[in-house]
Backbone bond lengths (Angstrom), bond angles and torsions (degrees), N, CA, C in turn:
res aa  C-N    CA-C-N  psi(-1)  N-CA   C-N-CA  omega(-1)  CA-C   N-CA-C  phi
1 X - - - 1.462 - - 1.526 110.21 -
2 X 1.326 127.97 126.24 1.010 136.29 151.06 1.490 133.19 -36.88
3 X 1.228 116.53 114.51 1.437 128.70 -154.58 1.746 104.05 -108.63
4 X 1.383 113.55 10.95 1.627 109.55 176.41 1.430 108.70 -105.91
5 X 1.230 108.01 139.86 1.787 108.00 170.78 1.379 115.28 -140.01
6 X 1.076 113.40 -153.30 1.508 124.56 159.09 1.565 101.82 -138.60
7 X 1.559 112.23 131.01 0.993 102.12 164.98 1.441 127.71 -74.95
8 X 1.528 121.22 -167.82 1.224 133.99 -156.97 1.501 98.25 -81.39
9 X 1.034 138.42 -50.88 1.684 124.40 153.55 1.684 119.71 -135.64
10 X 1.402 82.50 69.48 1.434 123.28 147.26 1.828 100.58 86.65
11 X 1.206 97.30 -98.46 1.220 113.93 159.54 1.957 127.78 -29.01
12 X 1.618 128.21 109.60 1.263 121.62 -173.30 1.590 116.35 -64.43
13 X 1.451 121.94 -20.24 1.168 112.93 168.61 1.392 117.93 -90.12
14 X 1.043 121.08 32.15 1.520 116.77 153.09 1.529 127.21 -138.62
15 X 1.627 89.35 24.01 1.021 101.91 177.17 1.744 132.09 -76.47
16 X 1.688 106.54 -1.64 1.169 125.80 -163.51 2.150 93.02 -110.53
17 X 1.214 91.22 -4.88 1.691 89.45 174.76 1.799 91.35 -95.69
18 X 0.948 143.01 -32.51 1.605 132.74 -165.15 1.683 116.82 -44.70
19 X 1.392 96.58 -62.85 1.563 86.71 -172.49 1.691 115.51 -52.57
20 X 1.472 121.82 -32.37 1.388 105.04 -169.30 2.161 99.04 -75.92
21 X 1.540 101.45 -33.89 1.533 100.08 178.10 1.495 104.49 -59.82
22 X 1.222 135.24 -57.12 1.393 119.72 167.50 1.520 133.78 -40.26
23 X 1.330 83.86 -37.80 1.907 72.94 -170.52 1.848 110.22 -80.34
24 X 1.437 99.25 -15.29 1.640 108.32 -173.02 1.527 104.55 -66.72
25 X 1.611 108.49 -36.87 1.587 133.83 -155.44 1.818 99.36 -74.79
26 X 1.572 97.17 -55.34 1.624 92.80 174.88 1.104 116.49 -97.78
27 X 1.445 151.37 28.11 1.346 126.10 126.12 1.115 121.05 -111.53
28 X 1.137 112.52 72.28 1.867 147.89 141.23 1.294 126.51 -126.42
29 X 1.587 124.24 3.19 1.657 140.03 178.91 1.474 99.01 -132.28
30 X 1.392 98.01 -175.38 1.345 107.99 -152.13 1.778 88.71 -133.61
31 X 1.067 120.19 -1.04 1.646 127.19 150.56 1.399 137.40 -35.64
32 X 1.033 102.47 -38.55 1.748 129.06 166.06 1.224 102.99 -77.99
33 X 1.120 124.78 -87.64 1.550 124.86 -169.94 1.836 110.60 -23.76
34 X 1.389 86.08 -62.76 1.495 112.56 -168.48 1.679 102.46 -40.28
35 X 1.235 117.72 -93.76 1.585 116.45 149.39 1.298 113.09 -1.06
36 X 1.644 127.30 -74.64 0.891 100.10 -171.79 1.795 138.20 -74.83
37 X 1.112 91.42 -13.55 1.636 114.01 167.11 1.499 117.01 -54.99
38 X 1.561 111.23 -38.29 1.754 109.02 -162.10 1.870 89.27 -93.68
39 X 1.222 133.80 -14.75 1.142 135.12 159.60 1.482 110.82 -29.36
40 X 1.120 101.52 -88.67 1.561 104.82 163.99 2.018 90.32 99.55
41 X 0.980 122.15 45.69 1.565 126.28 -175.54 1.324 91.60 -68.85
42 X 1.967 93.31 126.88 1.355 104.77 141.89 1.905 129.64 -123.49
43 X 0.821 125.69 175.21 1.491 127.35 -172.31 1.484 110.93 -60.26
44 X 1.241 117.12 120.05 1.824 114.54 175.27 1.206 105.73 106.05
45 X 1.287 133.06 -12.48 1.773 134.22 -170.86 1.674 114.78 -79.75
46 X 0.759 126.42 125.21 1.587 151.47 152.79 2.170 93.78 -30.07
47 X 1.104 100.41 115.70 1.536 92.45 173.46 2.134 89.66 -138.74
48 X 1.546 88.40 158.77 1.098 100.80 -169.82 1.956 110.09 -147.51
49 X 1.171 90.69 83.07 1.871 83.94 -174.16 1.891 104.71 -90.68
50 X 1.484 102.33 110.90 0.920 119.05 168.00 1.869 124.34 -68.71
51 X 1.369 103.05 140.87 1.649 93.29 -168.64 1.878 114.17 65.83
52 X 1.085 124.67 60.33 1.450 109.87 -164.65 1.096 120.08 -93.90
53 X 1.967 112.12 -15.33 1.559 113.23 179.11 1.514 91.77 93.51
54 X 1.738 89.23 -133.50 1.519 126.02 -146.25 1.911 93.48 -100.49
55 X 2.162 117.32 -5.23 1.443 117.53 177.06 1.498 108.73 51.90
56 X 1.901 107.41 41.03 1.603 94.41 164.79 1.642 91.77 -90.02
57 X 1.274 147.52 -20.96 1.563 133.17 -161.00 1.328 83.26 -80.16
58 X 1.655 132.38 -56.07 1.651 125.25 -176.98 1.349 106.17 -55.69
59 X 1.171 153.35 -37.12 1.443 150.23 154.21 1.798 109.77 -37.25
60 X 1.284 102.48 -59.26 1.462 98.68 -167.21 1.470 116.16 -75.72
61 X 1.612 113.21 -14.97 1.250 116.12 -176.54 2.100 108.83 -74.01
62 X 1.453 80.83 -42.95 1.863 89.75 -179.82 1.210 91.21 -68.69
63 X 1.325 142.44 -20.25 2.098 106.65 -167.64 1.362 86.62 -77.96
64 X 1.437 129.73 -25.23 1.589 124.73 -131.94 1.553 93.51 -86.09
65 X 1.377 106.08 -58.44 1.877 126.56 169.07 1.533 115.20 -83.90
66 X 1.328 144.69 78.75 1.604 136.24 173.40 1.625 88.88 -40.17
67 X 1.065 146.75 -32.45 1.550 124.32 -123.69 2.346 91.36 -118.32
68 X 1.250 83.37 -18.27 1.626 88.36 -175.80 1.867 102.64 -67.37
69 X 1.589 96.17 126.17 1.631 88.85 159.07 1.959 128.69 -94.77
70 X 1.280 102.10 115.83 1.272 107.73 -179.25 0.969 131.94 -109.36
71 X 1.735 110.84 147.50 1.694 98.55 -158.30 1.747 76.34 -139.83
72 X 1.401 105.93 125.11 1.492 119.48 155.21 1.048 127.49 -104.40
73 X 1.860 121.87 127.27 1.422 133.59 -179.61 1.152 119.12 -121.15
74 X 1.609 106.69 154.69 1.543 112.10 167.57 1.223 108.48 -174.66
75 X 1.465 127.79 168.62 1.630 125.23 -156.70 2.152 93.81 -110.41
76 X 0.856 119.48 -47.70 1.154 113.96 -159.72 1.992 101.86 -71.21
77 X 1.458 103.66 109.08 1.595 116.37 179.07 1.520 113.36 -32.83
78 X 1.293 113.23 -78.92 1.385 114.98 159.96 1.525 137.53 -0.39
79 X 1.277 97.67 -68.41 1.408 94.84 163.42 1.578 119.43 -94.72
80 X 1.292 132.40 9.12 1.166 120.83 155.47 1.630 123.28 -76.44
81 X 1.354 96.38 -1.83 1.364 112.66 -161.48 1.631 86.95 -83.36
82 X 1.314 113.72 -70.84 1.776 132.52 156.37 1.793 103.51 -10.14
83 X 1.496 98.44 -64.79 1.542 95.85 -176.98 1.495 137.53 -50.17
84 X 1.404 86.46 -45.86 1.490 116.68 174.98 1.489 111.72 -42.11
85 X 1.645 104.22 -70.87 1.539 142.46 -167.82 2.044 91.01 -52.81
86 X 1.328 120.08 -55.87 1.764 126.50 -179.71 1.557 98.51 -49.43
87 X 1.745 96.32 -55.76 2.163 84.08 -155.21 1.786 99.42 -72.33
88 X 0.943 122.02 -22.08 1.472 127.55 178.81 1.576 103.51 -61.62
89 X 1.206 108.42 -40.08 1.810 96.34 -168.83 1.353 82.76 -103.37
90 X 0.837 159.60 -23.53 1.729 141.89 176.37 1.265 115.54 -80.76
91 X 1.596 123.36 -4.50 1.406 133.66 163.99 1.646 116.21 53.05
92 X 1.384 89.81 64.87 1.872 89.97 -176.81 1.528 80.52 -145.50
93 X 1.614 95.57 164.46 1.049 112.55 179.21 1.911 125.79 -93.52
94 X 1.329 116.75 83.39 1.191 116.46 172.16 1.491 120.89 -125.34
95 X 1.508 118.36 144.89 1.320 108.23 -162.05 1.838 91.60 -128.23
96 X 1.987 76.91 120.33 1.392 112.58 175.27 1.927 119.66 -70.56
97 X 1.110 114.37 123.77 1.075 126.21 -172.60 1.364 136.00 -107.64
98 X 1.571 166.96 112.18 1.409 148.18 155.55 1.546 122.85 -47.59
99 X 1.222 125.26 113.24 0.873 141.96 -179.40 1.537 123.06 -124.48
100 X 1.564 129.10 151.03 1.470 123.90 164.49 2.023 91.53 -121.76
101 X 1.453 97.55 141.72 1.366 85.98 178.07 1.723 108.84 -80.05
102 X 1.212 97.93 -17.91 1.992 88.25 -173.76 1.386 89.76 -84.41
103 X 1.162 146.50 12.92 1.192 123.91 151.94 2.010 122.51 -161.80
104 X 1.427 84.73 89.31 1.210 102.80 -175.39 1.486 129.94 -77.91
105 X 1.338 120.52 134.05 1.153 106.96 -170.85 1.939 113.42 -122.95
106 X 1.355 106.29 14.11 1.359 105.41 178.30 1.389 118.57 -61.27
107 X 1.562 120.39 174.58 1.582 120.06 171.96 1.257 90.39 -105.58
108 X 1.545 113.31 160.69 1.350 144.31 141.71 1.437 123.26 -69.07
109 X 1.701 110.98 177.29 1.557 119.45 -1.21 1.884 102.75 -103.56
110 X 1.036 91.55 165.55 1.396 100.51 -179.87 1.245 113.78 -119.39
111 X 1.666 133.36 121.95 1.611 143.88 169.38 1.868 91.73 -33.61
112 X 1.631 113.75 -70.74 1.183 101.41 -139.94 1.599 83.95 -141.18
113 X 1.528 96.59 124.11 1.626 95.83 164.37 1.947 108.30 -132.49
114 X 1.212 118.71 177.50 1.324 102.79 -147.65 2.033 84.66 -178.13
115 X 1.554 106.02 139.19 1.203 124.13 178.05 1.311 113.33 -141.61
116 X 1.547 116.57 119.34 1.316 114.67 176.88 1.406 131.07 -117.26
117 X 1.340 129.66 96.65 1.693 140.48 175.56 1.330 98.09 82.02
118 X 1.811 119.06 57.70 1.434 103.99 -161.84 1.744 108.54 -137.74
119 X 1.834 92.12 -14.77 1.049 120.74 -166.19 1.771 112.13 -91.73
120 X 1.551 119.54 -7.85 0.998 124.36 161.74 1.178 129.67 -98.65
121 X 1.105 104.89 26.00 1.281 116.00 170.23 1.805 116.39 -113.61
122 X 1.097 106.13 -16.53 1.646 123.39 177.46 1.576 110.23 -89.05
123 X 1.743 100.59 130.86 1.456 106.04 -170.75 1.978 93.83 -61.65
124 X 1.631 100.60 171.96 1.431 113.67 162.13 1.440 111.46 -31.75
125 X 1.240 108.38 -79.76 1.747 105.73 -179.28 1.176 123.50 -55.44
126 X 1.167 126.12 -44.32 1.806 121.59 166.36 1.863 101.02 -36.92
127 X 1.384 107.13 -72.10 1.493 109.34 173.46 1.304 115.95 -9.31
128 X 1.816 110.70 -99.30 1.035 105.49 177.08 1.635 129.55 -59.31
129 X 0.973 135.89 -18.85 1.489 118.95 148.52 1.601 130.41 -52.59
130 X 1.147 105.19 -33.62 1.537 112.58 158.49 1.688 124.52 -57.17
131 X 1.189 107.16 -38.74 1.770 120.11 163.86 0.896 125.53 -60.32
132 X 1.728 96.77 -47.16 1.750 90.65 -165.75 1.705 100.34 -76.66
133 X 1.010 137.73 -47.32 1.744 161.26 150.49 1.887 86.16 -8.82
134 X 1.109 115.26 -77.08 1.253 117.10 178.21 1.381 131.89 -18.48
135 X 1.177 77.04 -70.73 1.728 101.75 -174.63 1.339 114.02 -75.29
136 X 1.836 115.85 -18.87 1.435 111.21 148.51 1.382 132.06 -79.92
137 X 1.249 112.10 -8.58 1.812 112.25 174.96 1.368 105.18 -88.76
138 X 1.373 122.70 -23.21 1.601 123.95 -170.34 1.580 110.95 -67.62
139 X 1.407 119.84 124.61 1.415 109.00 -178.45 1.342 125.56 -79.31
140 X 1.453 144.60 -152.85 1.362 108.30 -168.01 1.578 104.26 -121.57
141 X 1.090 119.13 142.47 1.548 128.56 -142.96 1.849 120.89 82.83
142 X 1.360 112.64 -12.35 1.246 117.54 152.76 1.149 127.24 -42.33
143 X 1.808 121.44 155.22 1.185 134.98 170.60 1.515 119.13 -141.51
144 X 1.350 121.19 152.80 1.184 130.51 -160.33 1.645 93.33 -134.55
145 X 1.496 87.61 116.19 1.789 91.90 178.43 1.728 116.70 -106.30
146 X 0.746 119.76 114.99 2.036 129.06 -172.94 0.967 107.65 -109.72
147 X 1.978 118.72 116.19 1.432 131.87 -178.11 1.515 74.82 -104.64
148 X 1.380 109.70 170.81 1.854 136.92 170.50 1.554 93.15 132.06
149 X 1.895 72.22 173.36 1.429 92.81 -159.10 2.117 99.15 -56.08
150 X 1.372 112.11 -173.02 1.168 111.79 -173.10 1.537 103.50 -160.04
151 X 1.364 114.26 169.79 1.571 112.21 165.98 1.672 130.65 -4.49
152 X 1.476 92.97 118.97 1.643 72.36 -179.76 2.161 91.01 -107.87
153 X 1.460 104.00 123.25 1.504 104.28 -163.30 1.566 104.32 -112.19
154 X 1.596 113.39 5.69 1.473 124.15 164.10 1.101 116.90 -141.31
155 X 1.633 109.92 155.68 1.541 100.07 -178.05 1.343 119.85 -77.44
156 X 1.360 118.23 -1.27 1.510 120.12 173.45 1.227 100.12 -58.72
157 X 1.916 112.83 -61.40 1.514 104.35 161.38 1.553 146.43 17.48
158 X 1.725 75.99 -104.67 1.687 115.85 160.89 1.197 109.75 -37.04
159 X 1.486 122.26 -46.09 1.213 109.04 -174.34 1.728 120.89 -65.54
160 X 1.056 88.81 -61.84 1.805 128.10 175.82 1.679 98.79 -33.16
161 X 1.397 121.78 -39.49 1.034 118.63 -157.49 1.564 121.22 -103.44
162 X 1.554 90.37 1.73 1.407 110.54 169.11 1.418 121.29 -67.23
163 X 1.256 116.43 -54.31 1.320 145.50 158.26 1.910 105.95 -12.75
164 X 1.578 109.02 -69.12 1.393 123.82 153.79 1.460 112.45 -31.13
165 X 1.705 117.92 -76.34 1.422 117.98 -173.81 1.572 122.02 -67.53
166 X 1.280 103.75 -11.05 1.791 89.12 161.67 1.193 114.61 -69.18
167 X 1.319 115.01 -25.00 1.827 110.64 -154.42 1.640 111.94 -108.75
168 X 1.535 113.82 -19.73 1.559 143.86 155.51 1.300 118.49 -88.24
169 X 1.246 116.37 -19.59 1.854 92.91 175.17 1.790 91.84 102.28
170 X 1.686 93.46 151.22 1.268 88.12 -158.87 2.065 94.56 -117.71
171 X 1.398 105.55 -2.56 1.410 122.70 -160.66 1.920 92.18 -77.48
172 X 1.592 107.78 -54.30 1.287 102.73 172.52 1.044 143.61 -91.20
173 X 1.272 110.42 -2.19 2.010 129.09 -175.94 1.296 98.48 -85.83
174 X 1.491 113.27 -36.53 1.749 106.57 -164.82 1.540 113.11 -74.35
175 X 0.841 126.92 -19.20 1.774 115.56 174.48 1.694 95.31 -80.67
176 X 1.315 143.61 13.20 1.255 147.68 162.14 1.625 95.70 -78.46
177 X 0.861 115.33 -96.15 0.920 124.65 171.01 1.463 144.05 -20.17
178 X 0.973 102.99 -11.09 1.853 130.09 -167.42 1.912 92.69 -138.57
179 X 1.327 123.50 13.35 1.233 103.55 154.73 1.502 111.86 94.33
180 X 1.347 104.04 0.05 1.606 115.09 175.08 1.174 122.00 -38.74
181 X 1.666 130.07 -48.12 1.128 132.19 -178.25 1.563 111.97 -91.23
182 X 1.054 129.02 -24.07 1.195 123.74 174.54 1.916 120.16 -81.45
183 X 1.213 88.67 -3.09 1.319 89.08 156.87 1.102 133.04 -136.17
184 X 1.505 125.98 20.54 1.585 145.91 172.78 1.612 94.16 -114.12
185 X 0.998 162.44 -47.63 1.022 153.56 -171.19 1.534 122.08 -44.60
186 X 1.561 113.66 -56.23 1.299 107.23 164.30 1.268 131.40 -62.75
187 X 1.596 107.83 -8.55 1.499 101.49 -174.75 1.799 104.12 -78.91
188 X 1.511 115.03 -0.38 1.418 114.17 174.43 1.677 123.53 -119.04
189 X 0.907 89.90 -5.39 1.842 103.74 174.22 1.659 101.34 -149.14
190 X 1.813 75.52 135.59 1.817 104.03 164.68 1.592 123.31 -11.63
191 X 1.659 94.02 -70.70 1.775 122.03 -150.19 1.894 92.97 -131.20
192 X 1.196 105.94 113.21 1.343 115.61 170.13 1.596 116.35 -121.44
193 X 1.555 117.58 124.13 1.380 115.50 -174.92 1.293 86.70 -135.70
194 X 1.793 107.23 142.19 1.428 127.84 148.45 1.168 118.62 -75.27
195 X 1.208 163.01 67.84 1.943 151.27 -152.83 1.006 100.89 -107.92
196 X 1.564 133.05 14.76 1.702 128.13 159.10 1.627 119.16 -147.08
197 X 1.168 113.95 134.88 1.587 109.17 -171.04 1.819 95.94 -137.40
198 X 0.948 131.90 118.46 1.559 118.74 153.24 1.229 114.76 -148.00
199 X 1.720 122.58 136.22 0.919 146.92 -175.40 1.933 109.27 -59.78
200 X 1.812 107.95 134.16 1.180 95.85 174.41 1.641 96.36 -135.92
201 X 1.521 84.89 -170.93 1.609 86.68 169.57 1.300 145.68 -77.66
202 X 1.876 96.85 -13.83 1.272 108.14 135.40 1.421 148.06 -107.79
203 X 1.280 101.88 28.93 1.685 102.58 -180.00 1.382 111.40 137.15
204 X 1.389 109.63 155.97 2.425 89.05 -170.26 1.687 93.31 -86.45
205 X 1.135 68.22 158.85 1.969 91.23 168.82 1.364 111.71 -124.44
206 X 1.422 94.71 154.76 1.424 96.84 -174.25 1.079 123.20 -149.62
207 X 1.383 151.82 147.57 1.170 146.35 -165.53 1.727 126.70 -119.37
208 X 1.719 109.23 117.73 2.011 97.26 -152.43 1.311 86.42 -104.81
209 X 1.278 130.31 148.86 1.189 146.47 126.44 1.544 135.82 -66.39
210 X 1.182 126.13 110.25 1.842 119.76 -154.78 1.224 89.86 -130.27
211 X 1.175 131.40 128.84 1.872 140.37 -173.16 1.574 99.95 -124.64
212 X 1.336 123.80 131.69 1.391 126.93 158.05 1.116 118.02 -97.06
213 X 1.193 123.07 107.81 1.567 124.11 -172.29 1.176 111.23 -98.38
């Protein structure tokens, strides 16, 4: 397994400021919700949040479902350390994992797996190895829900989203931006829907829905 990443904003020493900058960041948007809405959780399902951080969405998903089994991953130690330290004091049962997304090695299948702002950070090939991996752990009638950045379809956009690629790197954000996911996605699942788009100050986000039927 591949042991290089990028961390969660960028830099490893600030990586212990994220979870409180995250959680401040999404509840003031409608990004979270959204995500969590196209989830569509039901009781008894296999969930799998890839890239999870600091596992407050894997936290909030187990208070929401007792009965869901959840397994949160991610490659950078540090914040699994973070992860660990949340599901322990929030006292639910989720089991924290090491993971690289370009090269995953969990079993299937999973009801519901789901990646959030995690995927722009992974070169092209990590990407699609992450898809295709996907779309083999997903069981059948499964869905795979993907927040990150997305199309940039104005230059306000474009602009806006620069801001992001100075501070992320410009090698993996830019096929975001140029439409990368909206047009690699179907080449790995059935049924692909965008059902959330909103413009930020760094760049739109967007939220896909991918169903294996």
């Amino acid at each position: 397994m591949s042991q290089h990443f990028i961390p969660a904003l960028k830099y490893p020493i600030l990586t212990r400021f994220y979870d409180h900058l995250a959680e401040w960041y999404f509840q003031r948007g409608t990004f979270r919700p959204n995500l969590i809405d196209a989830l569509d959780l039901q009781a008894g399902q296999r969930v799998l949040d890839l890239g999870c951080g600091p596992a407050r969405l894997a936290i909030l998903h187990k208070r929401a479902h007792r009965s869901l089994e959840v397994t949160a991953a991610d490659c950078d130690p540090e914040m699994l350390f973070i992860a660990e330290r949340n599901v322990r004091k929030a006292k639910v049962d989720v089991q924290v994992v090491k993971q690289d997304l370009g090269h995953l090695t969990l079993k299937g299948p999973y009801d519901r797996i789901y990646s959030a702002l995690v995927f722009h950070h992974l070169t092209v090939q990590s990407k699609k190895r992450a898809l295709k991996k996907i779309s083999e752990l997903l069981a059948p009638g499964g869905r795979f829900v993907l927040g990150d950045f997305c199309q940039s379809e104005r230059l306000k956009e474009r602009m806006q989203f620069l801001r992001l690629q100075f501070f992320d790197g410009f090698k993996t954000t830019s096929p975001h931006a140029e439409g990368w996911l909206e047009r690699n996605l179907p080449l790995y699942f059935k049924h692909v829907e965008r059902i959330h788009k909103v413009s930020t100050f760094v760049g739109p986000m967007g939220v896909f829905v991918c169903r294996k039927l």
